[in-house]
C-alpha positions in Angstrom: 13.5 -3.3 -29.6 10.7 -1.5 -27.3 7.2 -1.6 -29.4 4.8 0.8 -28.7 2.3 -1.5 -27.4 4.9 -2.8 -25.0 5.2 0.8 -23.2 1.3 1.8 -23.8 0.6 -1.8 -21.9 3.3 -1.0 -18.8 2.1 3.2 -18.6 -1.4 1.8 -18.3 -0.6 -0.4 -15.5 1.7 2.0 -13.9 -1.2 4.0 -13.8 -3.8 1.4 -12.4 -1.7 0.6 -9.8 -1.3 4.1 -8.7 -4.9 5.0 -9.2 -5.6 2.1 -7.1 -2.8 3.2 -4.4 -4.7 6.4 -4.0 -8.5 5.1 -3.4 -6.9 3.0 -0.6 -5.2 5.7 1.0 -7.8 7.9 0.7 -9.7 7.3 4.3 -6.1 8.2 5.8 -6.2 11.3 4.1 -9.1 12.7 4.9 -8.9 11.6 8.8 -5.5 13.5 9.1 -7.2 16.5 7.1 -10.0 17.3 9.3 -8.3 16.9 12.3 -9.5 13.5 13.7 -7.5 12.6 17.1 -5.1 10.5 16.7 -6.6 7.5 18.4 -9.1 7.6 14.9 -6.1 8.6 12.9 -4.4 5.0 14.0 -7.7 3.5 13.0 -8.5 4.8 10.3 -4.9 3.4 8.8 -4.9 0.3 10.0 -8.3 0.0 8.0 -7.1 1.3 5.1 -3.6 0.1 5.1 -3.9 -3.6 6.4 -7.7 -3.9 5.3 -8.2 -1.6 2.3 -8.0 -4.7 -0.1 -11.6 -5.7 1.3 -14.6 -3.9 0.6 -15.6 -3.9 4.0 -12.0 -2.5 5.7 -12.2 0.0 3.5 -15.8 1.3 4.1 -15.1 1.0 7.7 -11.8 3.1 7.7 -14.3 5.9 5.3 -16.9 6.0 8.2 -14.1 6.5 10.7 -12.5 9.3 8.9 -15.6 11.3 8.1 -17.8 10.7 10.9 -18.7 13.7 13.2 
């Protein structure tokens, strides 16, 4: 049988993981939104996508994406 604890435990981590899914994303997002070309757009990506798990990848994709 399913306890509660069981399911709280697995919705929290659903939710951390998707949470987490989102702040790497995020630098793609905001390239595509204000209308980066897509020479930044393929930068921005790979920073976030291949390099979001570092600290570092992921600033760098951020300053790509919302530099003017």
């Amino acid at each position: 049988m399913i306890s509660l604890a069981g399911v709280l435990w697995a919705a929290k981590r659903i939710v951390a993981i998707g949470v987490l899914i989102c702040i790497i994303l995020t630098p793609a997002y905001l390239a595509a939104v204000n209308g980066r070309e897509k020479i930044d757009v393929a930068r921005v990506r790979f920073g976030s996508w291949l390099l979001g798990w570092s600290v570092i990848g992921w600033l760098f994709a951020l300053f790509i994406a919302t530099k003017k």
